[in-house]
LOMI-21698 format. One record per atom (N, C-alpha, C): residue number from 1; x, y, z; atom name. Coordinates in steps of 0.1 Angstrom, whole numbers, plus 5000, padded with zeros to 4 digits. Layout:
seq  east  north  up  atom
NUM  X  Y  Z  CA .
...
//
This chain:
seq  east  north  up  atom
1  5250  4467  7563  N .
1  5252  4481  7561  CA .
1  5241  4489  7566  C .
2  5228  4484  7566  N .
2  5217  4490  7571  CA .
2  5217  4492  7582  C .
3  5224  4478  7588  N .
3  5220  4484  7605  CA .
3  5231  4498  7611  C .
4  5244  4495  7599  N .
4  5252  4501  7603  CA .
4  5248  4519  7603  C .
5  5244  4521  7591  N .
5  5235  4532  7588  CA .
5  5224  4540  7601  C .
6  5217  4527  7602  N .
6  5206  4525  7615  CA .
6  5212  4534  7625  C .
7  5220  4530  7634  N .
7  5229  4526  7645  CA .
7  5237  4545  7641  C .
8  5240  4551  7633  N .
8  5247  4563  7630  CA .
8  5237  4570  7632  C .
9  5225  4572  7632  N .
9  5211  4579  7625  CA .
9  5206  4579  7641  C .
10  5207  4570  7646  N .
10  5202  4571  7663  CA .
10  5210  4577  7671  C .
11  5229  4576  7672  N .
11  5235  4580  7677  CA .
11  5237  4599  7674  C .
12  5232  4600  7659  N .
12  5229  4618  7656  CA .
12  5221  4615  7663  C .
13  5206  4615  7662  N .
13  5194  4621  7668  CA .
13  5198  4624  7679  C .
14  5202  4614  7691  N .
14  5207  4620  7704  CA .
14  5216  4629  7705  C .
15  5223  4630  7696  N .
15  5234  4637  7698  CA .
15  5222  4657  7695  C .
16  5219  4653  7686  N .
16  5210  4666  7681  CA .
16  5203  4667  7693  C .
17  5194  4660  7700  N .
17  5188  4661  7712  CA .
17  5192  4666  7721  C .
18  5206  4664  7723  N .
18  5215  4671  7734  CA .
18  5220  4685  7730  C .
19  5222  4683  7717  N .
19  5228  4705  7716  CA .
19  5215  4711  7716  C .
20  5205  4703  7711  N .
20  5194  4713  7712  CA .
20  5187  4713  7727  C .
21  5187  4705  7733  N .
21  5181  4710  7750  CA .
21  5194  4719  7753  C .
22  5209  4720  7751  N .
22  5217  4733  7757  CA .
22  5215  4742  7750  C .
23  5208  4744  7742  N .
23  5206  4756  7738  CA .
23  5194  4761  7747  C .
24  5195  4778  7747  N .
24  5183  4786  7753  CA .
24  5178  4794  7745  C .
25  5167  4793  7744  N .
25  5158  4808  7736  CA .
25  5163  4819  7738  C .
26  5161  4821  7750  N .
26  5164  4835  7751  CA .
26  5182  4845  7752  C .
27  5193  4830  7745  N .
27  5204  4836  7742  CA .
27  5211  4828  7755  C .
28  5206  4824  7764  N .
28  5215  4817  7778  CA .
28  5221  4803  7773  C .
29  5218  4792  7781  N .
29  5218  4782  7779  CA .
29  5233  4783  7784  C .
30  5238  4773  7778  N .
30  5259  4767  7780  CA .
30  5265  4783  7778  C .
31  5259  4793  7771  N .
31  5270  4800  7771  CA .
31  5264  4809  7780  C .
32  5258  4808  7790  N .
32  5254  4815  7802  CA .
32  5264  4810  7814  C .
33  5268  4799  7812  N .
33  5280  4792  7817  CA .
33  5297  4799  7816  C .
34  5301  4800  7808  N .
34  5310  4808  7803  CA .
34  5313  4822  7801  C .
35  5303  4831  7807  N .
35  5302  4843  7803  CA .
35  5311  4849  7809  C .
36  5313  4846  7821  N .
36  5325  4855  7827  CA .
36  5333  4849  7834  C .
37  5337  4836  7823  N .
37  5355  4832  7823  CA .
37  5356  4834  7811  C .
38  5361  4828  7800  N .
38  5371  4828  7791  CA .
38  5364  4836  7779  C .
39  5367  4848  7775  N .
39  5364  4852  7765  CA .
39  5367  4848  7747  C .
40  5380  4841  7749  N .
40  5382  4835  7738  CA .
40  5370  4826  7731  C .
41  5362  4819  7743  N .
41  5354  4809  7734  CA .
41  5339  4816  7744  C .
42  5337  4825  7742  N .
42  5325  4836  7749  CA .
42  5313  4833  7743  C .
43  5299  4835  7752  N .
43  5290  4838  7753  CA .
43  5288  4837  7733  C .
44  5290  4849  7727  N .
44  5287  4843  7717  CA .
44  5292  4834  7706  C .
45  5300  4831  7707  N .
45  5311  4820  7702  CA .
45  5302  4806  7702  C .
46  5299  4804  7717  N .
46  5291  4792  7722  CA .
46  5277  4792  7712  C .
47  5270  4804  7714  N .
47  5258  4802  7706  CA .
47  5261  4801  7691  C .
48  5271  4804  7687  N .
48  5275  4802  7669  CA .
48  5279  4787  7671  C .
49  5286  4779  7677  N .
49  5290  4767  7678  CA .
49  5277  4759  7679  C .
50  5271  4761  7689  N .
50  5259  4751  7688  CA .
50  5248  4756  7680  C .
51  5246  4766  7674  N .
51  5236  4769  7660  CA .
51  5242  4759  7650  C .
52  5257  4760  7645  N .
52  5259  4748  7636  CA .
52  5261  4735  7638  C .
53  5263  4732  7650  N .
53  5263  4719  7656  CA .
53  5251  4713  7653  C .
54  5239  4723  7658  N .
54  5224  4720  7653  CA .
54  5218  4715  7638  C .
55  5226  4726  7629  N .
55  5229  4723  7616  CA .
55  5231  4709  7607  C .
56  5244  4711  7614  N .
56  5254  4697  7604  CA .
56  5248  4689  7608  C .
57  5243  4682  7626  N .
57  5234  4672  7626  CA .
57  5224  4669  7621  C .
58  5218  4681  7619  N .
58  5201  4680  7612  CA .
58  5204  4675  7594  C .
59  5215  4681  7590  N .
59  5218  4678  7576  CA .
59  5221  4659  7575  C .
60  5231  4659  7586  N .
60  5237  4646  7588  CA .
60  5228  4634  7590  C .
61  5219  4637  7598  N .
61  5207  4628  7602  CA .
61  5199  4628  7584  C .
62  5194  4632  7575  N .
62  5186  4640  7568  CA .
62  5195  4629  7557  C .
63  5208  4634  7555  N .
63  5218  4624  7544  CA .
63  5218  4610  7548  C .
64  5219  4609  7565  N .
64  5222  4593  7564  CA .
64  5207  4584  7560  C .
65  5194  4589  7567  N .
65  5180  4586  7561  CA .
65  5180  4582  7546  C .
66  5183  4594  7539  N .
66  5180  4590  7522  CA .
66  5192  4579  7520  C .
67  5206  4580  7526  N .
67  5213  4568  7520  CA .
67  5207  4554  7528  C .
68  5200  4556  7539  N .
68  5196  4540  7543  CA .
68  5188  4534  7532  C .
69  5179  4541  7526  N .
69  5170  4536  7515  CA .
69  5174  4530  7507  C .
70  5185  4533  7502  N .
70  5196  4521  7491  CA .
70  5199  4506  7500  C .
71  5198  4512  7513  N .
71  5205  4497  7518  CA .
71  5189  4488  7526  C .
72  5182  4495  7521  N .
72  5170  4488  7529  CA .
72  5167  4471  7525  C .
73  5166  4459  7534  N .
73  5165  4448  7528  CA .
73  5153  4445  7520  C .
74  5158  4431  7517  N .
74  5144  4430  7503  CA .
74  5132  4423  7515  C .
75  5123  4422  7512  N .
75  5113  4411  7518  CA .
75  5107  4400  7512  C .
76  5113  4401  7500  N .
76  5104  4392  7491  CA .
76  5110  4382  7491  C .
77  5119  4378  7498  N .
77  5126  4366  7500  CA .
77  5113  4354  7514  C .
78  5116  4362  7520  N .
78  5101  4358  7534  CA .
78  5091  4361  7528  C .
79  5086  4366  7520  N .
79  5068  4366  7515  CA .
79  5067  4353  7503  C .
80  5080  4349  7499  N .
80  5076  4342  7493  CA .
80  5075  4325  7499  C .
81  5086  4328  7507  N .
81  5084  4314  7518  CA .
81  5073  4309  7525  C .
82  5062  4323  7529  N .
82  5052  4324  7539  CA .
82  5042  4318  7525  C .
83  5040  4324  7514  N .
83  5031  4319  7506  CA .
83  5033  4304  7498  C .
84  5048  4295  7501  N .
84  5046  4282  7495  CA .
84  5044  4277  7506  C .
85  5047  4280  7519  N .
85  5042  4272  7531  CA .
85  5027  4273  7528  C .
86  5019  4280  7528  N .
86  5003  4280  7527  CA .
86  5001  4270  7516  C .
87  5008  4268  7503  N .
87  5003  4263  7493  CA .
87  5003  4246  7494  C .
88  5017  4249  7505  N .
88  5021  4230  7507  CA .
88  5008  4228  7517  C .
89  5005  4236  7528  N .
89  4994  4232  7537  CA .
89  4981  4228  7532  C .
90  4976  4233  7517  N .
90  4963  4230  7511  CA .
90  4953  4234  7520  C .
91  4954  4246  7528  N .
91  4941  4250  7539  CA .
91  4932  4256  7529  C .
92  4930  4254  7516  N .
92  4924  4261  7506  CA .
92  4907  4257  7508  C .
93  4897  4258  7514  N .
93  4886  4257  7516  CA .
93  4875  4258  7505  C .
94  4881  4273  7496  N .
94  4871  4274  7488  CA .
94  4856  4285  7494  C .
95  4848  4290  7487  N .
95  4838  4301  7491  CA .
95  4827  4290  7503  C .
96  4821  4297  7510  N .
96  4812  4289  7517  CA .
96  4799  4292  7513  C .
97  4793  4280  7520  N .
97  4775  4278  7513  CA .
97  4771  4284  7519  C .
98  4759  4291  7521  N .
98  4751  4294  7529  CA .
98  4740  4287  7528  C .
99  4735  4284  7535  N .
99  4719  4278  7543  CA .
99  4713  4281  7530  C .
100  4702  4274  7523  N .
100  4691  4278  7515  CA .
100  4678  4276  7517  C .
101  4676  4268  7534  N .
101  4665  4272  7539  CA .
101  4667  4277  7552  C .
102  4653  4282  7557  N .
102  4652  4289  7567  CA .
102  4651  4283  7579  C .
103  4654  4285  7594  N .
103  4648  4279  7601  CA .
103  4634  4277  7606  C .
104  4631  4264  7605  N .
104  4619  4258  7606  CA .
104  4615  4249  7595  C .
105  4624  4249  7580  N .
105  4622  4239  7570  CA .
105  4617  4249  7559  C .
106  4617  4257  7556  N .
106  4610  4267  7547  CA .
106  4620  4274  7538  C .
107  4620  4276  7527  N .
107  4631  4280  7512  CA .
107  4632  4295  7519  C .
108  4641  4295  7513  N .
108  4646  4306  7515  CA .
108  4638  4311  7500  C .
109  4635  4328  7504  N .
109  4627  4332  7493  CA .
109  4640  4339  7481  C .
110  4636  4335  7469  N .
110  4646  4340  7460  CA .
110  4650  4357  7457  C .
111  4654  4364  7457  N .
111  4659  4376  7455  CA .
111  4658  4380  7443  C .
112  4654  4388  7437  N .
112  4656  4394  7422  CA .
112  4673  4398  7421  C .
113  4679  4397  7408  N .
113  4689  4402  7403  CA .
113  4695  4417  7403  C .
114  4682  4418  7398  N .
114  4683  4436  7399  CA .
114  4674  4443  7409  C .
115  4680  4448  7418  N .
115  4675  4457  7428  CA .
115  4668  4463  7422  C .
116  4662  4473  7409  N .
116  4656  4478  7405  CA .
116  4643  4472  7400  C .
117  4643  4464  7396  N .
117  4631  4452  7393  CA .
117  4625  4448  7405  C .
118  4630  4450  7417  N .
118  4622  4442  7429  CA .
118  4612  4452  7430  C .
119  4596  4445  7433  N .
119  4582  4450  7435  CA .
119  4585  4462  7446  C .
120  4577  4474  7446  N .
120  4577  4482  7457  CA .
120  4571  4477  7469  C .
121  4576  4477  7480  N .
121  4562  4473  7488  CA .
121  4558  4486  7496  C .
//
């Protein structure tokens, strides 16, 4: 059902992409086309048609979004498979050591606890 959702939500956006590049700012666009044939579906007719064409898509896009989120799949199905595969593999290493001498055979010098306690130099 998600992808179906998906698949509606792509075919608005293009479709919204397309009335809105025929539309013109400045009042032209498709009904600069029509202006002087058919008055029945005239100049401004065309601009009220594609103002709500603009609309209902933008609503339509906007409703199908919030309903995809009901249909969104789970993942915890695959996170939980990815994490017993690790557990069967035993790559569990544990923290690593660090060196406690220096190079050349010499201790490494101890640190105080508290930053505050260490001597000024």
């Amino acid at each position: 059902m998600f992808i179906a959702i998906l698949i509606l939500i792509i075919i608005a956006s293009l479709l919204l992409t397309f009335v809105v590049l025929i539309q013109n700012s400045k009042g032209g666009g498709l009904a600069a086309n029509f202006a002087a044939g058919n008055q029945t579906f005239g100049v401004r007719q065309t601009a009220d048609f594609l103002e709500k064409a603009t609309w209902t898509l933008a609503i339509i896009i906007l409703a199908l979004c919030i309903l995809a989120t009901a249909f969104v799949p789970s993942r915890k199905q695959g996170d939980n498979a990815v994490l017993e595969r690790l557990e069967q593999m035993g790559t569990n290493t544990g923290t690593p050591e660090f060196p406690t001498t220096l190079p050349g055979g010499d201790a490494a010098p101890a640190e105080p606890a508290d930053p505050a306690a260490a001597p000024a130099e």
